[in-house]
N, C-alpha and C positions, 0 to 999 in steps of 0.2 A: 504494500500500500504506500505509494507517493505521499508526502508533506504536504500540507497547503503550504503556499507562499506569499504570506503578506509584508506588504510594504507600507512603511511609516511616513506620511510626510505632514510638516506642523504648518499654520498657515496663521498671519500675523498684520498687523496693522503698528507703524510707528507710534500714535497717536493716545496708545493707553499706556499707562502708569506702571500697570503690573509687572512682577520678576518673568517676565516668557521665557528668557531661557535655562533660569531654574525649572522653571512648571515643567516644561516639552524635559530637561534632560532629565528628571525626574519619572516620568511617564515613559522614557524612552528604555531607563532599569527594571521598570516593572515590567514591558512587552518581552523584553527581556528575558525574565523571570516564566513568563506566560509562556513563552514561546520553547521552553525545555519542559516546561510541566506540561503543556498541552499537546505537544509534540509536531510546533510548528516552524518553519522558516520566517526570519525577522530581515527585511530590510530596509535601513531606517536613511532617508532622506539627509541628507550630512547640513543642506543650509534651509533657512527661512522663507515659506513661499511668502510675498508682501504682494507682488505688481502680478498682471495677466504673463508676463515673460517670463518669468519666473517658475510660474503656474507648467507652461510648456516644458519647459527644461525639466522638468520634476517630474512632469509626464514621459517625457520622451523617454528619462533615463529608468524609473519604473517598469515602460513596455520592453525596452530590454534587458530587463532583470528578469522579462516572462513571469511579473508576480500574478496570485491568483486574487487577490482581495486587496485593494488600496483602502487604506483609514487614513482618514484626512483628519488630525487635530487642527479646530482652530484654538489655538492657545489664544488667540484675543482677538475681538473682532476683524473680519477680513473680508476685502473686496469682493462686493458680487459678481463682479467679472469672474473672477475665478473658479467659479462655480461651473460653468459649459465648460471650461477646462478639465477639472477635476473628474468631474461626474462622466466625460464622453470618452476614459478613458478607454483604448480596446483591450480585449480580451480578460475584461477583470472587473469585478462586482467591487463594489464601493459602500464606506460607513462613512459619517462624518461624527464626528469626537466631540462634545463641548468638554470642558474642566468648571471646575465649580470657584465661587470669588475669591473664597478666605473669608478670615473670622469679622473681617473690617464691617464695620455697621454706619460707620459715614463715611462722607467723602468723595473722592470721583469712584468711579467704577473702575477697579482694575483691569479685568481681562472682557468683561463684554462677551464672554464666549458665547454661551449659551442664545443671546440675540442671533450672534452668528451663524450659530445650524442652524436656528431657526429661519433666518433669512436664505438663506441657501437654499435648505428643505423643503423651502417654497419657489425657490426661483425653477429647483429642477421639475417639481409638479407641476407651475402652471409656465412657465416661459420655455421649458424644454419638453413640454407633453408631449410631443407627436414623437421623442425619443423612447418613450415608457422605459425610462433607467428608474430600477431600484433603487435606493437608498436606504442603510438601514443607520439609526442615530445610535447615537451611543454618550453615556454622559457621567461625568464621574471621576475621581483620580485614581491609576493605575493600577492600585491593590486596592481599591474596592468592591467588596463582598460581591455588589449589584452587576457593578462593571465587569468584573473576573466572570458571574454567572451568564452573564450576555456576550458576554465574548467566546467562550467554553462553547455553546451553544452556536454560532456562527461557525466554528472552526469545524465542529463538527461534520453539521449541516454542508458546508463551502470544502470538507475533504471529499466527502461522500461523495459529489458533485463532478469532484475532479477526476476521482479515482473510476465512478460509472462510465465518463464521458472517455476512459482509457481502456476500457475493459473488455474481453475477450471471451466470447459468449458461443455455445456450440449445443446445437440440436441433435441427439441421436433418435432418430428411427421415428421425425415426427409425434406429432400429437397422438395420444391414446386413440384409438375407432371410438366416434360417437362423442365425443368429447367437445363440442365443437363450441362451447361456451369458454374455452380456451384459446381460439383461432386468436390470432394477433396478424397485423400487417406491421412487415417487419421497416418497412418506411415511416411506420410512426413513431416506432422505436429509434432511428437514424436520426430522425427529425428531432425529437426530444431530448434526445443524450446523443449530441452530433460529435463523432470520433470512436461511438463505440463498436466493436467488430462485432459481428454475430452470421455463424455459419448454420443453415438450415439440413445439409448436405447430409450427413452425416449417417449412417446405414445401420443396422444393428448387426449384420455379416460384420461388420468391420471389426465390432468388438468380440463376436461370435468366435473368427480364425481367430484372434490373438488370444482370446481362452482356450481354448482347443491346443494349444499351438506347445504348453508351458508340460516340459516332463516332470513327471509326478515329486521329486524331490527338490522342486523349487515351491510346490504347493504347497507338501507339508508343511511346513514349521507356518506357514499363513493360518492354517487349518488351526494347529496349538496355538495359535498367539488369537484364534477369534473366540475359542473354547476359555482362554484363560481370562478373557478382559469380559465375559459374561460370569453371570453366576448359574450358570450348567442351563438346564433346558427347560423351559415349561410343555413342551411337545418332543416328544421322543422321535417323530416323525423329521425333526430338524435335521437332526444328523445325521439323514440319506445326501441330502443336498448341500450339507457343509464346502461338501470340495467344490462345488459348482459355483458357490459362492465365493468361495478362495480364487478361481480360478478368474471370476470375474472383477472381483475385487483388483486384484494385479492387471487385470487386463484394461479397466475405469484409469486406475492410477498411472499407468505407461502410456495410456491416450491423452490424458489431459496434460499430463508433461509435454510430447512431443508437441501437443499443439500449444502451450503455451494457454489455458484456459483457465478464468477466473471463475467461472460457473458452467455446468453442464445441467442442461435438461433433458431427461431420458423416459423416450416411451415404455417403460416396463413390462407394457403389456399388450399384447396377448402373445406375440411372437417367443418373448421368452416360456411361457408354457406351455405353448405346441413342440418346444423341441425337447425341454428339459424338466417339466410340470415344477415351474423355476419360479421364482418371484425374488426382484433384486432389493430389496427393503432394508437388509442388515448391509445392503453392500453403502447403499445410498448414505444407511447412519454413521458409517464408515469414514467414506472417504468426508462428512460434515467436521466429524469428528478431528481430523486431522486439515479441516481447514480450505477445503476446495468444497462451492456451497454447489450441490448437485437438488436438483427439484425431479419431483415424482410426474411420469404421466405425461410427460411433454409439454408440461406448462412453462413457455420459455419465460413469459413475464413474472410468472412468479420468482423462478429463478434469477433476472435480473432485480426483484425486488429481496429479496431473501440477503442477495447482495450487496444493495441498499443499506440495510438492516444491520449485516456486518463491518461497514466501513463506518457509520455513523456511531454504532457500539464498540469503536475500537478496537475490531476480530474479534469478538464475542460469537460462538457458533449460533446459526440459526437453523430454523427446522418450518416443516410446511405438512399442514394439518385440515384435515376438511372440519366443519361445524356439522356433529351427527345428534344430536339433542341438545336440549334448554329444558327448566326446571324452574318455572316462577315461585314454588316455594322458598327456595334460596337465592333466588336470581343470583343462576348459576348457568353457564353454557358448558358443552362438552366438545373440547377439542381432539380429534382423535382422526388416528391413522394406521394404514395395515400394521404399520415396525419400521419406520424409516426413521427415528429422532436418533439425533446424537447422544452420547453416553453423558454430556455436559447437564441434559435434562434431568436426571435421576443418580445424581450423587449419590444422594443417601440411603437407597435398596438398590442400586444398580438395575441391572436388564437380565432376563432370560429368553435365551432364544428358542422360538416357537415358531410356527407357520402359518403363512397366508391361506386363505381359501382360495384356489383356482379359476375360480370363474367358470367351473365347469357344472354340468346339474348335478346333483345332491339326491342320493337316496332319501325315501321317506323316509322319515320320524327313525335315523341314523347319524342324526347328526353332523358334524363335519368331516363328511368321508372322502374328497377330494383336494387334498391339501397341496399347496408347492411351496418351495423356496426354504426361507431361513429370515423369520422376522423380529425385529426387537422389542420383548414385552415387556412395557414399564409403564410406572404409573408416575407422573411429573412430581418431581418435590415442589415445594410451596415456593413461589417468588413473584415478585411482578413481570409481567409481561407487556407487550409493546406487538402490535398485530398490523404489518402496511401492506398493501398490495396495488399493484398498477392497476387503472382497468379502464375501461372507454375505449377509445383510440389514444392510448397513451396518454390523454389528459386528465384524466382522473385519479383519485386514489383513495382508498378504503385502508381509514388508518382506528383502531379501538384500542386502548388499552383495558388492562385487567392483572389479576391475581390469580395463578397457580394454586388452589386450596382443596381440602375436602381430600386428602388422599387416601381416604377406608370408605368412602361413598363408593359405590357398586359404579363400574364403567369395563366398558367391553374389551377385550383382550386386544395388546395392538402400542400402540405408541400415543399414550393419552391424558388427559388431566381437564379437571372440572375448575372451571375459569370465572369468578366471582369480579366483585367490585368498578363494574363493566364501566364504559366511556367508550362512546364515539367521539372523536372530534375533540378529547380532552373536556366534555362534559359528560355528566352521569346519565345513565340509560340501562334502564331494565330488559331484562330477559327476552322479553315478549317485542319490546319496540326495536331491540336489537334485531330481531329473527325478522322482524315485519321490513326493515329498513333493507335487509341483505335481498329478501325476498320482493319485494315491491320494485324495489332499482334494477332487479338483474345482476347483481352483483355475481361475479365468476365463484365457484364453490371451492375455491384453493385460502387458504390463509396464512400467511410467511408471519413467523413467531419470531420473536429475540427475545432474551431475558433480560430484563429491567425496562426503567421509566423513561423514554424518549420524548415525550409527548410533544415538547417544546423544539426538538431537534426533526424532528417530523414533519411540525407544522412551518419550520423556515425552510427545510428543505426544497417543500412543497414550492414555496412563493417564491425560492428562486427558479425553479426547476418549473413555473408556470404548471402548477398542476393543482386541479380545484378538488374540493372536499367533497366526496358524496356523503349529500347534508341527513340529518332523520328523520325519518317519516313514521311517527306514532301510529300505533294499532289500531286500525279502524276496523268493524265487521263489513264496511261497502267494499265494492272493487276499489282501489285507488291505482288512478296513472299517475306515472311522471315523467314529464314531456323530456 
């Protein structure tokens, strides 16, 4: 994952009183400071922007440092000229900085700062509209609490950004049959996150030979090391198909190497159970596990969203979950999947590995008599969650948080956990307006999970990355459209 790269430059007016270049050099050791904690690139403007010429020169030498975010302090009030400058810089999103006066209670006014975003903030609204340049403010002295958590929160947001729009994304063997509430046109993907690669191509033969291919004493010890990082079996039926998935597993890992891949979305099915009655779910939790985010089913957007999720939560493994019940007793949701979660999710009982259902028919009142693969069965430990997913034509996005809780509550065997203290949109929402809101919009039936509290980092993401909120729509018993 690349750095973001922001750049410092202070902006000044001769005319006020204040110490400016204590304030700027003082602010310029806290970015400092920010910039090793937060795990960012600092480059700080060495002189004082005052005049429009000035303005350029500070521009020009920024665009070739290729920084990704310019912060513009006005350490004391400054020319609105500056502002078309500043603001039109290319290829880099912009903040503009006030500092606060000092403890003076009379007097002239030292630095005037805060006037000055203010004036700017307006120049680029209504005198630069037809540019629609962001602007995000910022206000505060360098280690402060407010500033530090608004900052934290852009760097975030502005990595994520950088890192999607570099990212290397590869389709095997198509969309699941039937699946078609996952079709994506992959020109809205280019269009959205412009520089990022994504190959459609890609065969399930491909990965077929290369498991086939590996003699038996390169398998083993794969075979022991998948045995040993579970806790033995919840289906005995697992350990036909162990080497299958050993075999696949090395075969995911040698492919996404040679291509250089940040995410893999992989149609699992049906092909893998007409040759090998296979289901690749422990392979998928696998390679998560170690950090390459692979999505279930062919869902590519998920899997660029999954992505998302990971650069935003600083490699924090992510996992992708369909929504199989809700429980208004507890307004509770159940998140759940064959066995594809990372071992990240269940610390604390770990996983046993068990098998998928085939997709094949099923004897009467025999129960699960057609099983494949090698799935990972756990139940999530308790933590917050953070749920985004792409959807529209790339314009949208379905982002909920929630809690991890209730883990002795009855839920189906599979990769799962019962999801309380629900929010859409970083507001609260019940059980039922949740299920109503996915169901009424069309929402795709995929859900890319991370662990912990993003909400904030989400929601900037979103407004730089132009991409709007699918809003909620409370439970009504009529039909309800939404245009």
């Amino acid at each position: 994952m690349e750095k973001l790269k922001i750049g410092l430059v202070g902006t000044s007016q001769l005319s006020f009183p204040g110490n400016k270049e204590a304030a700027f050099a003082d602010c310029v050791k806290a970015m400092e400071k920010h910039a090793k904690q937060m795990g960012f690139e600092l480059v700080v403007y060495p002189e004082t922007v005052i005049v429009r010429e000035d303005a350029v020169k500070a521009v020009e030498a920024m665009e070739e440092e290729k920084i990704d975010f310019l912060m513009v302090q006005h350490t004391s009030y400054s020319a609105g000229q500056l502002a078309p400058v500043l603001a039109k810089i290319k290829n880099a999103n912009v903040g503009f900085w006030a500092i606060p006066e000092g403890e003076a209670i009379e007097g002239a006014v030292p630095f005037n700062s805060l006037c000055s975003i203010n004036m700017h903030m307006g120049i680029v609204a209504h005198y630069l509209k037809d540019y629609k340049i962001k602007v995000k403010w910022f206000y505060g002295y360098g280690e402060d609490e407010e500033f530090t958590r608004r900052l934290q929160i852009t760097v975030r947001a502005l990595t994520a950004l950088k890192n999607i729009r570099k990212a290397r994304i590869g389709l095997v063997g198509g969309v699941a049959p039937g699946f078609n509430d996952l079709y994506d046109d992959e020109r809205n993907i280019n269009k959205r996150f412009e520089g990022i690669y994504f190959n459609r191509l890609h065969e399930y033969d491909e990965l077929k030979s290369k498991a086939l291919s590996y003699p038996m004493e390169e398998i083993t010890p794969i075979m022991e090391s998948m045995e040993t990082c579970s806790c033995g079996y919840s289906d005995e039926a697992a350990k036909k198909t162990l080497e299958v998935s050993a075999r696949f597993y090395k075969a995911y890992k040698e492919f996404i190497a040679e291509n250089k891949y940040d995410a893999i979305a992989v149609s699992c099915w049906p092909k893998f159970q007409d040759d090998f009655q296979y289901s690749v779910c422990s392979v998928i939790g696998q390679l998560n596990d170690e950090g390459t985010v692979m999505a279930c089913e062919g869902d590519v957007l998920s899997a660029i969203s999954m992505l998302i999720l990971k650069y935003i939560a600083g490699g924090e493994v992510s996992t992708l979950m369909d929504l199989s019940a809700f429980d208004e007793k507890d307004e509770t949701v159940l998140l759940w999947h064959c066995g594809p979660a990372a071992a990240r999710y269940c610390k604390e009982n770990g996983y046993k590995l068990g098998c998928n259902y085939s997709g094949m028919a099923h004897e009467p009142n025999k129960g699960l008599t057609a099983r494949c693969g090698v799935a990972r069965d756990m139940v999530f430990d308790d933590n917050p969650i953070t749920v985004m997913r792409l959807s529209g034509e790339c314009d949208k996005m379905f982002h909920m948080g929630g809690e991890f809780m209730l883990p002795d509550k009855f839920s189906f065997k599979g990769s799962r956990g019962w999801c309380g203290n629900l929010t859409l949109n970083g507001e609260k929402i019940s059980a039922k307006d949740l299920l109503n809101t996915v169901l009424v919009t069309g929402f795709q039936h995929h859900f890319p999970v991370v662990i912990g509290d993003y909400t904030a980092e989400i929601k900037e993401f979103a407004a730089w990355a132009g991409l709007s909120e699918i809003k909620k729509v409370p439970y009504a018993d009529y039909l309800q459209v939404i245009d």
